[in-house]
N, C-alpha and C positions, 0 to 999 in steps of 0.2 A: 249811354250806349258806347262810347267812345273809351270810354276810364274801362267797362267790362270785354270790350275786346283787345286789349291790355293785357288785363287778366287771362284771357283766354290764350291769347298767344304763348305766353308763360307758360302754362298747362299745357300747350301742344308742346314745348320743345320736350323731345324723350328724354335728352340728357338731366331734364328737371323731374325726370320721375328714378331713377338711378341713386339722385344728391337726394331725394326722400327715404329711401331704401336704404340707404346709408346712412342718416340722421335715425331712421328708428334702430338699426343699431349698435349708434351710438348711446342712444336714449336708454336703451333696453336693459336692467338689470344681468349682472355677468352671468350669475346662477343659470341663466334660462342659453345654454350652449348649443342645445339641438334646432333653437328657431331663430338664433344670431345664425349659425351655419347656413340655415335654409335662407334666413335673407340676403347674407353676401350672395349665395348660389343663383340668385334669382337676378341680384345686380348683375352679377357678370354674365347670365344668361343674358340679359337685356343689351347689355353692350357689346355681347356678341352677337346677339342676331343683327340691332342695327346698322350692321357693319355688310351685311347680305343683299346688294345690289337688288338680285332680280325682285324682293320682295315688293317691297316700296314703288318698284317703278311699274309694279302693275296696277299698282293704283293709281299712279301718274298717269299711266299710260290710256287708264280710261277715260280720264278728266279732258286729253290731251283731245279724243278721237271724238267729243263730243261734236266740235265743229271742226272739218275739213279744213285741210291749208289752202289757201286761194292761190291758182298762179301769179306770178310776178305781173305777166304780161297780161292780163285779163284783162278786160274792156271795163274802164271805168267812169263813160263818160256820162254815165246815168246817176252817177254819185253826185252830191253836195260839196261834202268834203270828209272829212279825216280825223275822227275823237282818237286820241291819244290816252290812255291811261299813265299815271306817273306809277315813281316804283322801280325805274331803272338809273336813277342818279342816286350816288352816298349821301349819307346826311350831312346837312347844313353845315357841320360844322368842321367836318372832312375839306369840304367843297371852302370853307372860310381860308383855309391855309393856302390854298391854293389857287391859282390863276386859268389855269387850264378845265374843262367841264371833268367831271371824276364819276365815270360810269360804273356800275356794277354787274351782277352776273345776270342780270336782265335786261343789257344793253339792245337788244334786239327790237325793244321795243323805240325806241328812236332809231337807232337805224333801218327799220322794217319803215319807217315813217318817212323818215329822206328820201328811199327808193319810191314809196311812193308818190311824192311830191317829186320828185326829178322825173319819175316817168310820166306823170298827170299835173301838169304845171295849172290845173283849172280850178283844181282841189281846194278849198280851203282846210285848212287845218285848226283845229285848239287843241293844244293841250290842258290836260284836268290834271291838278296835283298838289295841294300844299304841303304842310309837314306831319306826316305820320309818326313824328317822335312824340311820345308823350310830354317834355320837358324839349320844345322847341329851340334850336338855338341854332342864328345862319339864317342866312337865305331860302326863301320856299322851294321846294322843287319846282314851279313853274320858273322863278327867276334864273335860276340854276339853268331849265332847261332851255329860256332863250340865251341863255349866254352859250349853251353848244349849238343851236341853229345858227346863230350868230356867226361862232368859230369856224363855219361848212361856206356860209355867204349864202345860206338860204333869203331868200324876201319875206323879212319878218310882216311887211305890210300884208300877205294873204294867210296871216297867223292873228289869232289870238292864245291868253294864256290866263286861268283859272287857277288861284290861287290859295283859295279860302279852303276847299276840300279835304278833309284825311283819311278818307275813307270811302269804297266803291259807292255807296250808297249816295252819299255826298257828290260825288262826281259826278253822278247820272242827275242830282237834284239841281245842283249850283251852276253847272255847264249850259244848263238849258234855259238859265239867268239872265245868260252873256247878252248882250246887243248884238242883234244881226243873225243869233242863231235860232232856227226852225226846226225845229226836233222831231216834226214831220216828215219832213226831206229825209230823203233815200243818204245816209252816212255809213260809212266804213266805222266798226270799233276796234284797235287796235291793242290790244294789250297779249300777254302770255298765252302762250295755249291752254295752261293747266288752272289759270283764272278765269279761260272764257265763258266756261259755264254760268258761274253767279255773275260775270261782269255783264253778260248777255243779259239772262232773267233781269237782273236789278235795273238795266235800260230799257230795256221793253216793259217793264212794270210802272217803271217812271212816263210812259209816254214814247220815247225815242223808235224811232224806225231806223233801226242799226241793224248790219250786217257785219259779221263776224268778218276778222284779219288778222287769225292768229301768227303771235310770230313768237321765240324764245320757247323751241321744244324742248325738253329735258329729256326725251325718250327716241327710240327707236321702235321697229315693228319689235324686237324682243330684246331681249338682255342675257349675254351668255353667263350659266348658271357659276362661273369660276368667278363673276365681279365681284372682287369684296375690298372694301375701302372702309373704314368707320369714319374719314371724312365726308366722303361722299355720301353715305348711305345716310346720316346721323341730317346731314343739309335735308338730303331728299325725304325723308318720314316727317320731317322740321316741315318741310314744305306742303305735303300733301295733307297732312293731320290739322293743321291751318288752315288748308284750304278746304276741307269737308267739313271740320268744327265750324265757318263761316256758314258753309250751305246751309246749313241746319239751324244755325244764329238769324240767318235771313229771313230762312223762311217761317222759321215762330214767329218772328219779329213780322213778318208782312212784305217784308223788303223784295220779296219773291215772289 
């Protein structure tokens, strides 16, 4: 399951449906001029709509609305503690070279996790997350991640960290492993907004009594129709196409 969501991921990035489009042809006997033209036309179509903000982000945008943002300041004294999803630290081998923790564009997700440990010191925390690289190399993202709680002077004694997992599924299975954790108990899950759908189902399928703490939005209530980026846009399809191919992967699979 792990080698085929691999696979899948590759299928979702757009830009690898473009370098196909372009491979046929190349492929393509020169004779045949009228369906070489139609296939460059259709590449460049594709690399120019990807580039069209508002599209993409209303798909995000629905992923995003499924569960509500909680306030900061909400009363959490009926909480356990704090799942963390990994996903927000570089890979291992980024993080090798260097001394300092190396977040990336889903940092929200440990800092959404500080504040609420600085605001609810009763909290217990784990974080879930080993290495989602297929060809491992470095430090897990759990190690990784106590080494940025660490650099804050959080109290790693009311932490644990899960390190064997590369995959939501995994997370929900392996976390509930730990020593001392009750999956019963009322917990906060804390991962991206526009994951929290499958990250929700796959926990509550696994047993956990989680409550959603989306944090790392990618959207607003709209997107004005002039945004166009082909960086931005090409991340954001990257991203949603990923996360909907998963839903559908889960839920054949049972994982849902």
């Amino acid at each position: 399951m792990f080698i085929a969501s691999k696979i899948l991921a590759l299928i979702t990035q757009p830009l690898a449906w473009v370098i196909v489009l372009l491979l046929m042809v190349v492929c393509l006997p020169a004779q045949k001029v009228y369906l070489l033209k139609r296939l460059v036309a259709v590449a460049l179509a594709v690399i120019l709509l990807m580039g069209w903000e508002p599209l993409p982000d209303v798909l995000i945008r629905h992923l995003e609305g499924q569960h509500p943002e909680m306030p900061v300041d909400a009363d959490m004294s009926h909480y356990a503690g704090v799942v963390v999803l990994g996903g927000a630290l570089d890979s291992g081998y980024v993080a090798q070279a260097h001394q300092q923790p190396v977040l990336n564009s889903a940092a929200e997700r440990m800092t959404g996790a500080v504040t609420l440990l600085q605001r609810n010191p009763h909290l217990h925390m784990v974080f879930t997350g080993g290495e989602g690289e297929l060809f491992a190399n470095g430090p897990t993202e759990a190690e990784r991640a106590k080494v940025f709680f660490d650099s804050l002077g959080l109290h790693v004694q009311q932490m644990q960290f899960e390190a064997k997992s590369r995959n939501t599924y995994e997370n929900a299975v392996l976390t509930a492993q730990l020593p001392g954790v009750d999956k019963t108990r009322r917990w906060l899950l804390v991962t991206s907004a526009w994951h929290m759908p499958r990250s929700m189902a796959t926990f509550r399928k696994a047993g956990w009594n989680v409550q959603a703490y989306p944090v790392d939005f990618r959207t607003g209530s709209d997107t004005p129709w002039t945004a166009y980026s082909l960086k931005n846009g090409v991340s954001s399809w990257q991203l949603v196409l990923h996360e909907w191919v998963g839903l559908v992967a889960y839920r054949l699979a049972g994982r849902i």
